[in-house]
N, C-alpha and C positions, 0 to 999 in steps of 0.2 A: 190293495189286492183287487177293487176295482178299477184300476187303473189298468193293472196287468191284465186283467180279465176283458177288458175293452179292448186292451191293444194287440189281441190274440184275435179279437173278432166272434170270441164268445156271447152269441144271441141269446141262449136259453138261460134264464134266472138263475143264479146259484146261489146259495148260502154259502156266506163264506163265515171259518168257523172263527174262533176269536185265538188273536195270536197270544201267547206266551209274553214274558216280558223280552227275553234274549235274543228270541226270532223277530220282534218289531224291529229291534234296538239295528239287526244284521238288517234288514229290510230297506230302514229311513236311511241308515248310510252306505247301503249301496244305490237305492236314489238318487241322494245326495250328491254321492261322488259323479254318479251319470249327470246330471244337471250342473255339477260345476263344469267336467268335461265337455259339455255339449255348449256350453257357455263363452268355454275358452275358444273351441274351435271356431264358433260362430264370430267371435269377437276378432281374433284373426284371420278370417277369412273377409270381414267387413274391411278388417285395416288394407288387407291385401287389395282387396280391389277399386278403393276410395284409393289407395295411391298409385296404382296403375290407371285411373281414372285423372289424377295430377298429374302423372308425365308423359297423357296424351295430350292434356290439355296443354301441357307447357312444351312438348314438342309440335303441336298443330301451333302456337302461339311464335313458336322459333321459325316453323315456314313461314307464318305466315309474313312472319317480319324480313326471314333470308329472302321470298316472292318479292318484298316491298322491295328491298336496300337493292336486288337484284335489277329489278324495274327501273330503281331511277338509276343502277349506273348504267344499264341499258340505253334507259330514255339521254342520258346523259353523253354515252358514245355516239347516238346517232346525232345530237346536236353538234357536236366537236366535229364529227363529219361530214354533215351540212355546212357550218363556217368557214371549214377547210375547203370544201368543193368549190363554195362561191367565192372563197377568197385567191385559190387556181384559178376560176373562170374571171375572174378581176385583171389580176395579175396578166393572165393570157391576151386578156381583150385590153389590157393596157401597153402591153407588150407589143402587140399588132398593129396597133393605133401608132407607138414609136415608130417601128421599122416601115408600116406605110409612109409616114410622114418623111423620115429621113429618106426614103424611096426617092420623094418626090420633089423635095428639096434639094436645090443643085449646091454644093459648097461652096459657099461664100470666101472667096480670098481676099486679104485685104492686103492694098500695097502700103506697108509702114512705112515708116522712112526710118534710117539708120538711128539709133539713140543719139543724141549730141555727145560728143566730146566736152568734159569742162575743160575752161578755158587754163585749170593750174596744173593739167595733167599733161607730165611730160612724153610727150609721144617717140619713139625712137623705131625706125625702120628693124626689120629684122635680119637683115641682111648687114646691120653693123655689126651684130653680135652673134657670137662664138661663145657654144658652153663650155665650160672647162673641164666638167666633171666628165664630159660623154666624148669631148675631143670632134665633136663636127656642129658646122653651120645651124643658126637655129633655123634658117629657110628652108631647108630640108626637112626637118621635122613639122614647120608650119604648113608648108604647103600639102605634106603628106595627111594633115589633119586639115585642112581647105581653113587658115587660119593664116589671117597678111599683116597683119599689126600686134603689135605687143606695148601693151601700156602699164609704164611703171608707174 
């Protein structure tokens, strides 16, 4: 009863009278019941926010890891694009180097001389011989391919 008498803000002294057995007995549990209720809520209200407390910290922990993995493919694509630039500017200024040079460079011709004939190959003009399957001269068709010998 001083309890309830404090929590009204009652300054002035009162006697408070003496309860009954039935009125205590109605008193201590409805207390009771307010302090387990006040108990509970408080209890999940602590769970509630201890794990919204965990899945900032495990979503700040997830950027912070996405910012990382982020960064290095980042840092990763500008290096592949650096290699790649110098390896075009490589290429280019190898390129250049070529086509000056063959610029400059007059072709070289060189006079071979025919392959040798071996000596156990039978050589036969072409103007002996007549195909049979096509019915005309093979000099006609040699000369038409700029071709004067035929070696069986």
């Amino acid at each position: 009863m001083k309890i309830k008498m404090w929590g009204m803000n009652s300054v002035r002294p009162v006697e408070i009278p003496k309860l009954n057995e039935q009125m205590a007995i109605e008193l201590g549990a409805h207390i009771l019941g307010e302090v387990i209720i006040y108990s509970l809520a408080a209890y999940v209200l602590v769970g509630y926010f201890s794990q919204e407390k965990e899945e900032a910290e495990e979503n700040q922990e997830n950027d912070i890891e996405y910012l990382g993995l982020q960064a290095i493919r980042d840092s990763y694509i500008e290096e592949r694009d650096f290699l790649m630039e110098n390896k075009a500017k490589r290429m280019r200024k190898q390129n250049n180097r070529e086509t000056s040079e063959a610029k400059q460079q007059k072709p070289v011709v060189e006079d071979k001389p025919p392959p040798p004939v071996p000596e156990s190959a039978d050589i036969h003009f072409a103007e002996n011989y007549t195909c049979p399957q096509l019915g005309f001269d093979l000099v006609d068709c040699l000369l038409a391919n700029s071709i004067h010998l035929y070696i069986i």
